[in-house]
N, C-alpha and C positions, 0 to 999 in steps of 0.2 A: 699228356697223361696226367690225371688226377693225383692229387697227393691224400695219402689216407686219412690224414689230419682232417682236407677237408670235406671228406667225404661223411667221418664219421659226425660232426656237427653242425652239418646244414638241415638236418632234418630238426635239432632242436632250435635253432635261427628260428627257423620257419615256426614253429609250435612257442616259442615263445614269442614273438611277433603275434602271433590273433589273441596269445592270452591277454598281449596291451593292449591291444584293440579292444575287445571287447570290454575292458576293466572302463577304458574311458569312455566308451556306449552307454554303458549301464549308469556310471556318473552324471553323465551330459541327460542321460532321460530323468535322473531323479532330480536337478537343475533348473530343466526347461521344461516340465511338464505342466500342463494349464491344473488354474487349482479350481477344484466345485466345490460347492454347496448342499447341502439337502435342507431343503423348504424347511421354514423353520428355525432353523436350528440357531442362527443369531438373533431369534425374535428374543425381545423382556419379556415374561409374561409376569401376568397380575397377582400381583401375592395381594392377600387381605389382613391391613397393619390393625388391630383395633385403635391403637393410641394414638394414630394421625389421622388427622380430620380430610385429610385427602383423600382417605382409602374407607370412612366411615359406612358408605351403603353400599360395598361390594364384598362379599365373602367367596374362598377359594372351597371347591367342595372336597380335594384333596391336595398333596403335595407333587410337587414334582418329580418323575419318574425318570430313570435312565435306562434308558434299551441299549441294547447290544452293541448298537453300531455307533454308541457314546454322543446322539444325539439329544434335545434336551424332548420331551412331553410338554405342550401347553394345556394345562389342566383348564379346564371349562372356567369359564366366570360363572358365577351365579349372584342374579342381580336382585336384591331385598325384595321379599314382597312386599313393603309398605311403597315401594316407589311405584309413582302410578304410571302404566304403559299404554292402557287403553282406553277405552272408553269410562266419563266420568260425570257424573251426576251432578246439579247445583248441589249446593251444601255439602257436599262432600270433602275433603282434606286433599288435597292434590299435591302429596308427598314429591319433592325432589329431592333430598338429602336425607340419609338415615343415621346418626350414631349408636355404638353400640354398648351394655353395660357390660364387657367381655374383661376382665380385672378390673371390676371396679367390686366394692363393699356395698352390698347393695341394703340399703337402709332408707328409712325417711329423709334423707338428706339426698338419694342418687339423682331428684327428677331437681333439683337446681344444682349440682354438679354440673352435670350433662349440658343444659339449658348455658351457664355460663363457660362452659368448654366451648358451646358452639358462638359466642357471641346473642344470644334471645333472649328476652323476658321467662320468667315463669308461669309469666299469664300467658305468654305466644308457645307455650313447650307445651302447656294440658290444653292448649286450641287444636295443636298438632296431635296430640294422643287421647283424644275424646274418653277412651278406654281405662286412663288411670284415675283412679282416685285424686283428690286432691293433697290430702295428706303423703301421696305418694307410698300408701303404704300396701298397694298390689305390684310395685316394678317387681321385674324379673329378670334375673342374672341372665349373661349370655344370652342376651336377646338386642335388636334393634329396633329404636325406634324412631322419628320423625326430627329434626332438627330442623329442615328447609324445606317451606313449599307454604300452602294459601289453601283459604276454602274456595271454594272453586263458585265462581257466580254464576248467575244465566249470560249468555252469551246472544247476542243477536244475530242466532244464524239465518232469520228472516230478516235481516236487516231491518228493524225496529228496535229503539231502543228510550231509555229515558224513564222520566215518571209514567207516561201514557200507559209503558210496557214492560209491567212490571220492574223497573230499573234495568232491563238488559242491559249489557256493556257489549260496545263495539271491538274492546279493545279482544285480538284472539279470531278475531274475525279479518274479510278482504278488506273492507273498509272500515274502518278505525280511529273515525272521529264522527259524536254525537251530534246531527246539529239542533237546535235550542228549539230552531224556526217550524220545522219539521219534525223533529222526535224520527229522523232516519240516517244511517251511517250513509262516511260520506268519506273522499279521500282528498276533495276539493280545497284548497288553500280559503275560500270561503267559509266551508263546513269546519275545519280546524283553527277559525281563526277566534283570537281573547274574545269577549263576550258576543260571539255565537256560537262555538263548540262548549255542550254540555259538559262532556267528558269522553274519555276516550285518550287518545293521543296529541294531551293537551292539557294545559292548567287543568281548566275545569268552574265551572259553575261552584265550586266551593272557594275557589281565587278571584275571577271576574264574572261579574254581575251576569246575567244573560236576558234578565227580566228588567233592570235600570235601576233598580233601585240596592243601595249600596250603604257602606257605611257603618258606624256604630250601632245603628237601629237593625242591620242586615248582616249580622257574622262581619263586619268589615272586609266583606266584598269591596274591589277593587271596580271603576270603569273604565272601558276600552270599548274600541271599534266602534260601533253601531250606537253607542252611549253616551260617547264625548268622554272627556278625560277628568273628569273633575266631580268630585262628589258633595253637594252644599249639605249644608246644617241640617236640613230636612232627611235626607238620605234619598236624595235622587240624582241622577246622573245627569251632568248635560255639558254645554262651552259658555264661553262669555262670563261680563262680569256678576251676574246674579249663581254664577255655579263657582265661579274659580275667584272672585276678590277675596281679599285679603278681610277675615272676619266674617266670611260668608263661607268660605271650602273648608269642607274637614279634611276630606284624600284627595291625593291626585295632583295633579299637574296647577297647584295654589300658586293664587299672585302674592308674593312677598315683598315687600315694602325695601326699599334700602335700608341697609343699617346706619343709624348715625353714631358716630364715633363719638366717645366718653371725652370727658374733658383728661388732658392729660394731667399725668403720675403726678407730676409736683402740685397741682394743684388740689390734688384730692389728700394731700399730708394728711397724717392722723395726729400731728404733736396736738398736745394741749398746757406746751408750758413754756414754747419757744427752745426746747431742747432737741437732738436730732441723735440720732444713733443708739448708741452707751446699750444699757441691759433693756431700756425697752424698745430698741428698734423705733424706735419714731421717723418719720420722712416729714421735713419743711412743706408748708403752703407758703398761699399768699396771705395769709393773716401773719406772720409772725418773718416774715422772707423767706424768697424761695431755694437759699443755698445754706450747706447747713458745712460752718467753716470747720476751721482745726479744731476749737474749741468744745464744738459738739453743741453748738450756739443756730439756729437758724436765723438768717438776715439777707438784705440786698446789697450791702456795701461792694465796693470791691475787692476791699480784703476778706470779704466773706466769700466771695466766688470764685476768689483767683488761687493762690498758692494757698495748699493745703486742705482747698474745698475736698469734702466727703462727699463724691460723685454718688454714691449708693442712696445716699439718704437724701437728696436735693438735686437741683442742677449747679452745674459751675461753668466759670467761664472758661476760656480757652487761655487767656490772655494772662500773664505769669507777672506777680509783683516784685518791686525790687526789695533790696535789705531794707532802704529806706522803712520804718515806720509808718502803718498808716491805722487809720481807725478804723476800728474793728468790732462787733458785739461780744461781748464775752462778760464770766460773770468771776467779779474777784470777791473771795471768801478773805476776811481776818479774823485770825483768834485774837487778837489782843485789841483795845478800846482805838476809836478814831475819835481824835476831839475836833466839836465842831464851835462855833463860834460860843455857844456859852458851854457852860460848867460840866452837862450830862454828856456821859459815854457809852457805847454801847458795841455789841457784837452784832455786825448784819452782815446781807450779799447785795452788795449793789449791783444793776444792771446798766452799762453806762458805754457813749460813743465818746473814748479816750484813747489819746495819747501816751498819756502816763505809766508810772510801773508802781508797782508794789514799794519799791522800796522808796517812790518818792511821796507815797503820799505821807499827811502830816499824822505823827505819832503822840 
């Protein structure tokens, strides 16, 4: 027989039991459920900065929008008209880069602003905007214009190119190097190579010659390839010794003579009084000897080149003197009279190879 106890609370057992259940269902699914995406919604998109030259030729035509479902709007780009997208004419400006005057103070001063913002000349700013005056005094606020790009040349889409045709350039084209020989693009390591590609993808006939003739009398054109390496006095190209000796070559791969070496430092002393050092820096030759001792004296003794030689100003020896005295050049000054064998005295500087000292000589 049942007891009422538990009759009366197995039915809430049971009811609370699936309310746990359920509570950690609902958990485990908000846990483990996969997470999506909607297209877009982590893309950057392009905002248009005027003040950085990174963002200069694109403008936003509006802001970013938020929908409902709190994902982001990529507002369209819109790309400068001055950028050129299609088709393009010789002569014409073939704009890559636009800056804008979007807060700037727009004055006679904005069109070399801009110009130096972008890193260009102001003669390559009014090449890029044919449009402005030169005084710059038609710019216009909020507006862009041209910063990078070129006027656009003829192109050798018939694969002709050169002086013959009209100066077409290869380069833009399949083949991409002029050659000299033929006036036809070409892609051939022949066709490209120093003095046979005109131009193109390549120095060019305004660096190596293509014609042979080179030199100061020719833009100092360079020779190569087909030329020889060497450009003589005349301004023609060729090898050997009437293009490349020494007095004959003006460019290029010149024969240069050995150099001969100067006679050495000590011999080229600049004393002119037998002095060496002190305030005018003099250096000993071989007029006067080539070590200039303690005294500031140049000589050849060995007490001139041993202990106390001034290495800077001479040469010295290696070889160290003792205490011993030895002779020496040096110059003894007295202020008061020396008597010589007759009557007259006098104040001088003797220059003299002695032994002796000051205080022995006779007073």
């Amino acid at each position: 027989m049942k007891s009422p106890r538990g009759t009366t609370w197995s039915p809430h057992l049971v009811l609370f039991t699936v309310i746990l259940y359920f509570a950690f269902t609902v958990q485990a699914s908000n846990d483990c459920a996969p997470s999506t995406w909607q297209r877009g919604e982590f893309e950057t998109p392009q905002l248009s900065d005027p003040t950085a030259s990174s963002n200069a030729s694109i403008s936003v035509s509006s802001p970013l929008e938020a929908n409902p479902t709190g994902n982001a709007t990529i507002s369209p780009v819109t790309i400068s008209p001055l950028i050129t997208t299609g088709d393009i004419n010789p002569g014409q400006v073939n704009c890559r880069y636009t800056g804008s005057t979007e807060r700037f103070e727009v004055n006679h001063h904005t069109c070399a602003l801009l110009a130096k913002r972008y890193g260009i000349s102001d003669e390559s700013f009014f090449k890029l905007n044919p449009g402005l005056q030169l005084d710059c005094g038609n710019i216009q606020a909020d507006t862009d214009y041209c910063v990078r790009g070129f006027i656009e040349p003829l192109r050798a889409i018939d694969g002709l190119c050169g002086p013959p045709n009209k100066n077409a350039t290869c380069l833009g084209t399949e083949f991409q190097c002029c050659n000299a020989n033929t006036f036809t693009c070409g892609n051939s390591p022949e066709d490209c190579a120093a003095g046979t590609c005109y131009e193109g993808a390549c120095a060019g006939d305004s660096v190596y010659t293509t014609t042979g003739q080179c030199g100061r009398q020719h833009g100092y054109r360079l020779c190569a390839g087909v030329w020889g390496d060497c450009c003589n006095a005349d301004g023609k190209c060729g090898t050997g010794a009437s293009f490349c000796a020494f007095g004959v070559c003006q460019l290029g791969n010149c024969t240069i003579p050995p150099t001969i070496p100067g006679p050495p430092s000590w011999l080229n002393g600049n004393t002119t009084d037998g002095t060496c050092g002190g305030t005018n820096f003099f250096t000993c030759n071989v007029v006067y000897g080539n070590c200039c001792n303690k005294n500031g004296m140049c000589g050849s003794l060995p007490s001139d080149c041993g202990a106390g030689c001034q290495s800077q100003w001479g040469t010295c020896s290696s070889s160290s003197t003792t205490s011993k005295a030895l002779p020496s050049s040096s110059v003894v000054t007295t202020s008061g009279p020396i008597t010589t064998s007759g009557s007259k005295s006098s104040s001088c500087a003797i220059k003299a190879s002695t032994t002796t000292t000051i205080s022995s000589l006779p007073r």
